[in-house]
Structures are given as structure tokens and as C-alpha cells.
C-alpha atoms as a printed R data frame, in Angstrom:
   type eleno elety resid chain resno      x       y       z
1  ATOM     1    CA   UNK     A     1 97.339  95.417  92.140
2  ATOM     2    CA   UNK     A     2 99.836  92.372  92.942
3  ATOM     3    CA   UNK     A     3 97.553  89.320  91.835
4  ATOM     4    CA   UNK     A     4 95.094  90.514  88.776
5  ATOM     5    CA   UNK     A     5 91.780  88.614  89.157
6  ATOM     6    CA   UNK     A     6 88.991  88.409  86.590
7  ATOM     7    CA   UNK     A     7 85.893  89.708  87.375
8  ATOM     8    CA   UNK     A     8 83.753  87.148  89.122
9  ATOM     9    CA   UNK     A     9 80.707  88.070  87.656
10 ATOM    10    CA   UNK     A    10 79.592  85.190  84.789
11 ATOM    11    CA   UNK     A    11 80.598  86.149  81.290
12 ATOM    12    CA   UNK     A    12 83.085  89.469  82.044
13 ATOM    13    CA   UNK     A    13 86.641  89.435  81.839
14 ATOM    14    CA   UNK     A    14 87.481  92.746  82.668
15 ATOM    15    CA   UNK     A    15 90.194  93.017  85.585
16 ATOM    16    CA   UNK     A    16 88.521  92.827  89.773
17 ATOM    17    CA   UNK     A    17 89.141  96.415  91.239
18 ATOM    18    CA   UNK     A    18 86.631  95.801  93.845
19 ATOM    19    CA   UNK     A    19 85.848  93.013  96.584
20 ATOM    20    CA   UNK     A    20 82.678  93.183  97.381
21 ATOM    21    CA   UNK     A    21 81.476  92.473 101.186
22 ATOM    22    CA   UNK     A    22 77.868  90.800 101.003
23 ATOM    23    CA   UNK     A    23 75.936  89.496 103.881
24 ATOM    24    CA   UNK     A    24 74.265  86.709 102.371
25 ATOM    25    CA   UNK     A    25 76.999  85.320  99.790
26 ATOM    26    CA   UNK     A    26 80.803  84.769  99.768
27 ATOM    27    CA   UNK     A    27 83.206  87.692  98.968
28 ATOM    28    CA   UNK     A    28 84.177  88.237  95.410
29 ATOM    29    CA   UNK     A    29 85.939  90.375  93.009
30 ATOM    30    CA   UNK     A    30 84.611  93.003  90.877
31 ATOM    31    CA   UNK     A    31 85.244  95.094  87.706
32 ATOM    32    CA   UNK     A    32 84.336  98.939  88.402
33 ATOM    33    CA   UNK     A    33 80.966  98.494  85.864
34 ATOM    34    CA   UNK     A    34 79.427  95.454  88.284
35 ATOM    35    CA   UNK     A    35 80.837  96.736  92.059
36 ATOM    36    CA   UNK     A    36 78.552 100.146  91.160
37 ATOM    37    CA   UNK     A    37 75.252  98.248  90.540
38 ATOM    38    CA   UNK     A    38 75.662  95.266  93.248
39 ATOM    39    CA   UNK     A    39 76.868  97.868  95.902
40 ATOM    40    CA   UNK     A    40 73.118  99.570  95.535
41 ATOM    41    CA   UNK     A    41 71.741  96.418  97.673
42 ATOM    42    CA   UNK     A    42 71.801  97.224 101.058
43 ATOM    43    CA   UNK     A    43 74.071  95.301 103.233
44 ATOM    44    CA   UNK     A    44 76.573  95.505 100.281
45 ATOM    45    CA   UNK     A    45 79.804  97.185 100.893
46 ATOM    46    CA   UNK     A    46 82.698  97.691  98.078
47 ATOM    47    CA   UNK     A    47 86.298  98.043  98.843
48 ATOM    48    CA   UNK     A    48 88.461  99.256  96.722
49 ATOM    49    CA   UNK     A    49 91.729  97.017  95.721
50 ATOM    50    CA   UNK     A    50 95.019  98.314  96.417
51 ATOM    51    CA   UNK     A    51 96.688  99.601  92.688
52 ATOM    52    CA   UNK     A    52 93.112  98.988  91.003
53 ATOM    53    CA   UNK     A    53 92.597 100.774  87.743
54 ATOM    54    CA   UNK     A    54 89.768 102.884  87.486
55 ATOM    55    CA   UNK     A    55 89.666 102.968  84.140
């Protein structure tokens, strides 16, 4: 990944390997652990970042 971003959800600082396409909210960045629960709402859709780790 060329620019590491923080996770975007309050509290984590593990690295964004996911932006996270959501119908009724703004884009944001996501750790592996939060992109698997918030893409279960429908309308949600996860792509993956170029170079993420998936660790």
C-alpha cells in the first residue's frame, strides 16, 4: 500500500486494508477485523487496497 491509513473505525489503530463503499455514509478505510462485520449490511461493498496486508 503507498499511503498507510489508520483504520477509521473509533478507537483501532490497526492499518486500512479495505475501503468500504456504503450507500448511506461517506467512504472510509478499514482494518481486515471491521471491513468483515460492516460488509454484512446490505448495500455495503469492500474493496480490497492495493499491497494491503492480510495479516
Amino acid at each position: 500500500m503507498t499511503d498507510t491509513q489508520t483504520c477509521a473505525e473509533d478507537g483501532c489503530e490497526r492499518v486500512g486494508a479495505v475501503r468500504l463503499h456504503i450507500p448511506w455514509a461517506d467512504e472510509r478505510v478499514v482494518c481486515t477485523a471491521h471491513a468483515r462485520a460492516l460488509v454484512q449490511q446490505e448495500g455495503v461493498v469492500a474493496e480490497p487496497l492495493d499491497g494491503a496486508d492480510w495479516e
